[in-house]
N, C-alpha and C positions, 0 to 999 in steps of 0.2 A: 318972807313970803313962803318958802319951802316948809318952814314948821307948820303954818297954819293950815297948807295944802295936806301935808301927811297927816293933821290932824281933823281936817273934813274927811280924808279917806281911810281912815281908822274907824271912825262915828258911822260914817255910809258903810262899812263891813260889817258894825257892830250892830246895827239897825236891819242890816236884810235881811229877809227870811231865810231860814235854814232852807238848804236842797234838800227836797225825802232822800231816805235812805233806800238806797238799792237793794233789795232781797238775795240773802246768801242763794247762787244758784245751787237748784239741788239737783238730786245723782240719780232720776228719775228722769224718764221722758214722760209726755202723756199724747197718745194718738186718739184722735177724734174721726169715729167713721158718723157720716150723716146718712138718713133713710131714704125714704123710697119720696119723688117728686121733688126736693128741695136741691139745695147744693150744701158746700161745707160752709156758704156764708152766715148762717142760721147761728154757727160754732162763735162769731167774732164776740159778744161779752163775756163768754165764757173763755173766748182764748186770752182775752185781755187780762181778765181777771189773774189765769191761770200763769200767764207769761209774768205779769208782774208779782206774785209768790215766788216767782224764780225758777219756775221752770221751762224747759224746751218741750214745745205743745206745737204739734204737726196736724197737720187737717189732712185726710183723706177727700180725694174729688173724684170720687169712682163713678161712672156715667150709668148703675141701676140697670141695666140691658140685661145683663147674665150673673147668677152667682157667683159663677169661677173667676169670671175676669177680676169681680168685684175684690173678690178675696187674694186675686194674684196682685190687684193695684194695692191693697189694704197692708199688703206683705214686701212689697216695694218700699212702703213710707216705713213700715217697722224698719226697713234694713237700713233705713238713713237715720234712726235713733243713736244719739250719742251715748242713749245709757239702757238700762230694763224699761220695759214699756210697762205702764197701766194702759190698756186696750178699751175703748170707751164706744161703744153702740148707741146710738138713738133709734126706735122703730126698727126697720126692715135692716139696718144697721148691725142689731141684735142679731141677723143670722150668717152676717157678714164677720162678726169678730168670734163669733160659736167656732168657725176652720180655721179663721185667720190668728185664732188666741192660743191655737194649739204651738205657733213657733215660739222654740225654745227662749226667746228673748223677751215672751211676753210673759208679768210675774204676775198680774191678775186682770179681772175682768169686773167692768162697770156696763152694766144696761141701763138706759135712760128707756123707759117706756116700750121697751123694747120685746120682741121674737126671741126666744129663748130657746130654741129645739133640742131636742133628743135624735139621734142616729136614725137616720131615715124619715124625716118630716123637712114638712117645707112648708113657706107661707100658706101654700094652699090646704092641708090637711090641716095647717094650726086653725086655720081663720074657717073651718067648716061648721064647727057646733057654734047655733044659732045664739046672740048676744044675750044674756037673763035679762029678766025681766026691769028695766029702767037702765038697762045698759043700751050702749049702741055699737056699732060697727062700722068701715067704713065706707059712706055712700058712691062705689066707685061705676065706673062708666068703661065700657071695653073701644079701643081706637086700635082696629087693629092685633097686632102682636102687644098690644101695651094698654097698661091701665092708666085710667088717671081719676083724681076724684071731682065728682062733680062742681065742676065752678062755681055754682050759688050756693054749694055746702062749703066750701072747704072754709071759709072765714069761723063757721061755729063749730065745724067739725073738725079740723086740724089747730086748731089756734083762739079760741071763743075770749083767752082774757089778754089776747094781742092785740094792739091799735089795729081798726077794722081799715085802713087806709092801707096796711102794711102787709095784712093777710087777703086783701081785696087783689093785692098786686102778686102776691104770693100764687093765690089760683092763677092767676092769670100765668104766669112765666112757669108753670108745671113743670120736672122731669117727667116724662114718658119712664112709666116703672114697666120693662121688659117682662114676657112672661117665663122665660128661660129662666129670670131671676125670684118668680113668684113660686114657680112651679118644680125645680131644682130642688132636691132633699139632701141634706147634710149627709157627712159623711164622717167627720172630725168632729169630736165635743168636747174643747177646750174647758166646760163648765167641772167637768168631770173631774180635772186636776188641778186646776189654778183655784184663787182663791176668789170668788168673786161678789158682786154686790147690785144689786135689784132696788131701783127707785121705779116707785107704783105711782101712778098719774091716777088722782080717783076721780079727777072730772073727765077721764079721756074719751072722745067719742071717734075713736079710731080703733083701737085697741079695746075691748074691754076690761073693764080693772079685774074683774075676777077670773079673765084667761091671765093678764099680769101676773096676778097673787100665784096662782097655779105654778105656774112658770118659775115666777121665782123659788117657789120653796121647793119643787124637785130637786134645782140646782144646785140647793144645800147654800142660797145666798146670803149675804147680812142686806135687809128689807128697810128700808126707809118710802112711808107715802106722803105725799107732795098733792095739795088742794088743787090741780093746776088740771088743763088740757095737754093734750099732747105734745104739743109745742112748747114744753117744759124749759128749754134751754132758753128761748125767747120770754117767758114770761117769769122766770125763776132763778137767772142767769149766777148768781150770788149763790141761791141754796145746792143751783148743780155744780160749782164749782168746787164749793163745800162737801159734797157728798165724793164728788170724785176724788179731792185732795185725800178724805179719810179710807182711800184703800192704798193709799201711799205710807208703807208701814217705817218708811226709812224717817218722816218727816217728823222733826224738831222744832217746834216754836219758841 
C-alpha cells in the first residue's frame, strides 16, 4: 500500500502547477507621493505592480493643508526607505517632491502629470496663464481656506477614462486641498540636480498638457506622453509602473 501511496504523491507533485517565481528584491526603494483631493489609495495597482517586481514601494498620506508639512510628512517616509529612493509625484505631488527630492537619499525624480516648479513659484503663479486654446484647467470651487473641484466635473475632469462609478464616488470623498499648500512657493529644486523624468497626460483636463510639456523640458527631464486623463495611475497603472521602473538605473532584467 505505501508504494502505491508514494506513487499517487509523486504524480500529484508532478501534475501541480508550478509556484510563480518570486522577484529578486531590488536595491531601490520607490516612494509614491499623491496630489491634491485624493489619498495614497489611487497608488494601490501601481503599488502591486511595483511590490511584485520586487521592490519596497511606500505611499506617502500627506493631508494637502500646507506645503511644509506635506514635504516634512514626504521626508518621514523617505527616512524609512531601506535603500535610494526614486521620488514619484502625481499632480500637486509634483510640488511636493521639487523640496522633498532634494534629500540626499533621493537618486531621482518621476512626475506623473504633475507641478514642476522653479525657486519661487507655487501652484498659484503655475496655474495663472490661461489654458490654450482646446486645453482645460481645473474647474475648482473655493470652501473656505480650501479648494475642491466641482463635484459634477470632477468624473470628466480628473478621471474621464476611469469607471464613472468609481470617479462618481471619487468627487464625492474629496481631500479639502489647503490654500497654504496652493499658495506656498518653493524654495528647494531637487529637478536641478537629480536625474529626473516627466510623463505628459495629453487628455488632461486638469493640468494642461502644454503647461506639462513646458515644465518638463525646463527640468532637463526624459519625457514620455501617455493618451490618458489625469488620473493617469488609475487608468494606466501598468504604463506608470513601467515608466517609473525606467528611472531605476540599477535594474536588471
Amino acid at each position: 500500500m505505501k508504494p502505491l501511496i508514494s506513487a499517487l504523491a509523486a504524480m500529484s507533485l508532478a501534475t501541480a502547477p508550478a509556484a510563480p517565481a518570486l522577484a529578486a528584491e531590488r536595491t531601490v526603494s520607490i516612494v509614491l507621493v499623491h496630489g491634491a483631493f485624493v489619498d495614497g489609495s489611487g497608488w494601490k495597482d501601481t503599488y502591486n505592480i511595483l511590490s511584485n517586481a520586487g521592490y519596497e514601494v511606500l505611499v506617502v498620506q500627506q493631508p494637502t493643508i500646507s506645503l511644509r508639512d506635506d514635504v516634512a510628512e514626504t521626508e518621514r517616509v523617505i527616512a524609512k526607505a531601506r535603500y535610494p529612493v526614486i521620488l514619484v509625484g502625481h499632480s500637486y505631488g509634483g510640488m511636493v517632491i521639487t523640496e522633498a527630492g532634494d534629500n540626499p537619499k533621493v537618486r531621482s525624480l518621476v512626475y506623473l502629470a504633475a507641478f514642476a516648479p522653479d525657486v519661487g513659484e507655487s501652484v498659484s503663479t503655475l496655474a495663472e496663464a490661461p489654458a490654450p486654446t482646446g486645453e482645460h484647467k481645473a474647474p475648482l470651487v473655493a470652501e473656505g481656506n480650501y479648494l475642491l473641484v466641482d463635484r459634477e466635473k470632477f468624473p470628466t475632469s480628473f478621471a474621464a477614462d476611469v469607471d464613472p462609478a468609481t470617479t462618481r464616488f471619487m468627487g464625492a470623498a474629496q481631500l479639502p486641498w489647503g490654500l497654504q499648500a496652493v499658495q506656498t512657493k518653493v524654495d528647494r529644486v531637487a529637478w536641478k540636480a537629480k536625474p529626473t523624468h516627466y510623463m505628459v497626460t495629453s487628455e488632461d483636463h486638469m493640468i494642461p498638457p502644454t503647461a506639462q510639456r513646458t515644465m518638463a523640458k525646463r527640468s532637463g527631464a526624459k519625457v514620455t506622453e501617455m493618451k490618458s486623463s489625469h488620473a493617469v495611475m488609475l487608468s494606466h497603472p501598468r504604463e506608470v509602473a513601467a515608466f517609473i521602473r525606467s528611472a531605476d538605473t540599477s535594474a536588471i532584467d
